[in-house]
N, C-alpha and C positions, 0 to 999 in steps of 0.2 A: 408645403405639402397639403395645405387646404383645399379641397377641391367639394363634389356632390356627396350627397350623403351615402356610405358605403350599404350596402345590402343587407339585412340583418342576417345573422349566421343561422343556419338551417335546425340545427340540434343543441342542444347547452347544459352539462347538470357540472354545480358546483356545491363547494359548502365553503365558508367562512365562516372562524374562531378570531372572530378580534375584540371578541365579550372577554375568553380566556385574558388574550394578550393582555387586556388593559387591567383584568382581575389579579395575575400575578406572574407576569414570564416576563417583566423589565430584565434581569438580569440571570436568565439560567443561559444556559450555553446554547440551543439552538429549540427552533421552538419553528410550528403548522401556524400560518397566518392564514392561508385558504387555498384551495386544490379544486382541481373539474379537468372536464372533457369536452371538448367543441367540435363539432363537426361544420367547416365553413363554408360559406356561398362564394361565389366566383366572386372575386375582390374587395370581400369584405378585410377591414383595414381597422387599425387603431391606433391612435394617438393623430398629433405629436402630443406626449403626455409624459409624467412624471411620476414614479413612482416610492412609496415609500421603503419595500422591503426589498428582499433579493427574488424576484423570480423567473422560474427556469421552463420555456415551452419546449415541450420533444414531442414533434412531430411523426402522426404515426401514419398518415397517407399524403398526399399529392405534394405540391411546394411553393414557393412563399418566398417574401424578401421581407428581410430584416434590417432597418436603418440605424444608425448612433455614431452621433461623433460623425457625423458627414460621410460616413461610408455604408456601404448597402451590401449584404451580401445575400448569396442567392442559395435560399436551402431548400431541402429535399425532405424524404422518408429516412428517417432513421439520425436528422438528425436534432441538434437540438443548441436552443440559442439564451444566453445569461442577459436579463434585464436587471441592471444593477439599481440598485436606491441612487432618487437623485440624481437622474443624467437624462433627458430627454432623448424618450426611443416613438419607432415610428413602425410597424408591421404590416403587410397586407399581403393574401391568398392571390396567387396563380389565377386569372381571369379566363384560363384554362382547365386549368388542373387544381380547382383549389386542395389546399393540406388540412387534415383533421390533426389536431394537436391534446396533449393535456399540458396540465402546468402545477407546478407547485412554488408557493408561495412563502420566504421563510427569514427569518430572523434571529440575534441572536449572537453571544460576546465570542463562539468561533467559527457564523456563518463564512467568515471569509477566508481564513485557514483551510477549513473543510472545501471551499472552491479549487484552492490552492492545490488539494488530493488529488480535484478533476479537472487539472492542470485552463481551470479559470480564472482571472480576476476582473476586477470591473472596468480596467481600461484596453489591455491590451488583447487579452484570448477570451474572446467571448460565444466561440461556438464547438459544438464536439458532435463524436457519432457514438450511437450505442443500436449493434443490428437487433437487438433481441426484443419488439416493439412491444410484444404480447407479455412479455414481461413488467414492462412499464407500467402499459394499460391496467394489469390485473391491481397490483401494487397503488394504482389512484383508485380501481373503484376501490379497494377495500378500505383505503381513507373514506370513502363517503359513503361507506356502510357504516362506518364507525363515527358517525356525526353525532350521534344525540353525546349530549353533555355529562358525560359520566368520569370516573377517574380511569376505569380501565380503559372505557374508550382513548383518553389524554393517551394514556400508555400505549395503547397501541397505535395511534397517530404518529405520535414521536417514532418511533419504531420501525413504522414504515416509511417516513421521513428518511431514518439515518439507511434504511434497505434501499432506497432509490439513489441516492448521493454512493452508496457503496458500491452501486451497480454502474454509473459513469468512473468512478473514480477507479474501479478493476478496468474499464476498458480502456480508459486514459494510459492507467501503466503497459497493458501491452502495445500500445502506439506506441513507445517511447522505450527502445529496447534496455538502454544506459540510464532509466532514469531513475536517479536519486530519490528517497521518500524522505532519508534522515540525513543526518552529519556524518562523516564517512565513520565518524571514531564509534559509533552506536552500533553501524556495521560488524568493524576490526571486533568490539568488544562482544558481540554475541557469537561469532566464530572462534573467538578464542574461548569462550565458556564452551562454546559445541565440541572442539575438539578436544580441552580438558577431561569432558564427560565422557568423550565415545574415541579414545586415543586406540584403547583397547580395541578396536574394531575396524572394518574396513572402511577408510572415508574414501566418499570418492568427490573430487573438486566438484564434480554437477549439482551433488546431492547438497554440497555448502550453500551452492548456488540456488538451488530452489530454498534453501530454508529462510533465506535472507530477501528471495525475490530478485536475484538482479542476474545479470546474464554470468556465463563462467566467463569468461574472457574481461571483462568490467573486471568482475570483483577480485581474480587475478592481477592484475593491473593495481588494483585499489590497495587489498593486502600486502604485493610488494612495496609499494611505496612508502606505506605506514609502517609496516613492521623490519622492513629490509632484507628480505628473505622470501623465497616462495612460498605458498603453502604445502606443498609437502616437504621439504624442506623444510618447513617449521614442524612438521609432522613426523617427521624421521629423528629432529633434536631432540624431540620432547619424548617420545619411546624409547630414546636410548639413557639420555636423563633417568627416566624413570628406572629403568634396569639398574642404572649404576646404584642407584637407592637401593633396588632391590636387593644385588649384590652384596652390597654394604653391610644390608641391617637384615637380614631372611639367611637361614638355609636350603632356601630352594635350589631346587636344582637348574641347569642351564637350560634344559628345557623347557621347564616353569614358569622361570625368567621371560624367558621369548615369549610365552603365550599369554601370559600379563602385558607382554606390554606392545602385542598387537602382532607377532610374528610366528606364523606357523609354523615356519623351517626354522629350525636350531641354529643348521646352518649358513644360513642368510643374517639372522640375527648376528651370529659371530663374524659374518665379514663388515656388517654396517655397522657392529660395535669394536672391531680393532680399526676404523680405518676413521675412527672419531678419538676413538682414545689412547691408539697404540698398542693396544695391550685387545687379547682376547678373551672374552667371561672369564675363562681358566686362569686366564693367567691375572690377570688383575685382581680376580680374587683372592691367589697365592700373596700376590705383592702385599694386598692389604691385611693378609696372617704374619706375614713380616713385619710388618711397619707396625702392627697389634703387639708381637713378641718385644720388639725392640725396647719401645715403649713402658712397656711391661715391665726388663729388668732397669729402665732410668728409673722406674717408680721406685723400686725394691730401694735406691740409695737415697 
């Protein structure tokens, strides 16, 4: 890929922190190596070279080819390409159309989990789209407003660091209508605490579905399989469950009963609770004045 010397780039502000790095960010979990904005000349190019950190260029005008691992891909506006540590990579601008880019530069014991968010890693998926450009842009200048060396600066660097990786890694998940963020069981277990908390109320499967992020029809699928049962269905077990407590151990009345434990109609409540237990509110709660009686005079002997 050696050829003439490529054109110098038209525009360039940057800033690097690698005084910070080398003073004390060996081992925190992600950390600002250096950030800028380029505006490029018709085929200006770079590399073939090697780099030491992770970094990410997102292109916010014309387009470009990106080389690694022998393969070349041909990007545009909006999107954006992972330069891993350690792999020789090769770039150059459109000798038509060249692309204006920024980048950020970054390291750090879960920079490569956090890729993982925005469905990156360093061999296999190494390019993504995010349409919101003017987002990006504003998010680097305020990195390089925030260059002089101070602590809050540090803070807010970092900060807007984890804001840019947050803003690929939301648009990675709506690409990816099914996809997984944790272990299904992290899933099952915070739907089963949601429904424990708000049984009393109307759930409805979509509203599970947004609280967990994943689509209804997934997390359907998902819930049956783990817990073996649908969710409402598990919905419908666990308000009658509870009634039958209530029954048990309360003088509430049947009405009562049903409004604890998420049913408006009395009457609905009594057909979903005889056709679980045999028996209806009334009458089960008679059975257990008998079975109380009974009891009662074995004790007397």
């Amino acid at each position: 890929m050696s050829g003439p010397i490529s054109p110098k780039t038209a525009y360039t502000v940057s800033a690097g922190f690698k005084c910070l790095e080398l003073f004390y960010k060996k081992n925190i979990d992600l950390y600002l190596c250096y950030c800028g904005l380029e505006e490029c000349s018709k085929g200006h190019s770079f590399g073939p070279t090697i780099r030491e950190d992770y970094l990410i260029h997102y292109i916010t005008e014309g387009c470009g080819t990106y080389t690694i691992n022998g393969k070349t891909y041909n990007l545009k506006k909006g999107d954006y390409f992972l330069i891993p540590p350690e792999i020789e990579t090769y770039y150059k601008a459109d000798l038509h159309t060249p692309w204006n880019y920024g980048w950020i530069a970054f390291n750090g014991a879960k920079a490569s989990m956090y890729l993982e968010y925005m469905n990156l890693d360093s061999r296999c998926k190494l390019t993504g789209h995010y349409e919101n450009s003017e987002k990006i842009i504003s998010l680097i200048e305020q990195m390089l407003n925030a260059r002089n060396l101070t602590n809050a600066n540090e803070l807010k660097r970092e900060s807007l660091l984890y804001a840019v990786l947050s803003e690929f890694a939301e648009e990675a998940q709506t690409s990816y209508e099914n996809r997984q963020e944790y272990p299904q069981n992290i899933y099952i277990e915070h739907i089963l605490h949601y429904i424990e908390d708000n049984y009393k109320n109307k759930i409805k499967i979509s509203e599970l579905a947004e609280e967990v992020g994943l689509t209804r029809t997934y997390l359907s699928t998902m819930f049956s399989e783990q817990i073996g049962t649908g969710i409402k269905d598990y919905i419908i077990n666990l308000r009658l469950e509870k009634a039958e407590e209530l029954l048990k151990h309360s003088d509430l009345s049947i009405q009562s009963v049903a409004l604890q434990t998420g049913y408006e109609d009395a009457l609905a409540f009594s057909k979903a609770f005889k056709k679980k237990f045999n028996l209806s509110p009334s009458e089960y709660r008679k059975q257990l004045k008998k079975n109380d009686s009974a009891l009662q005079i074995i004790n007397k002997f």
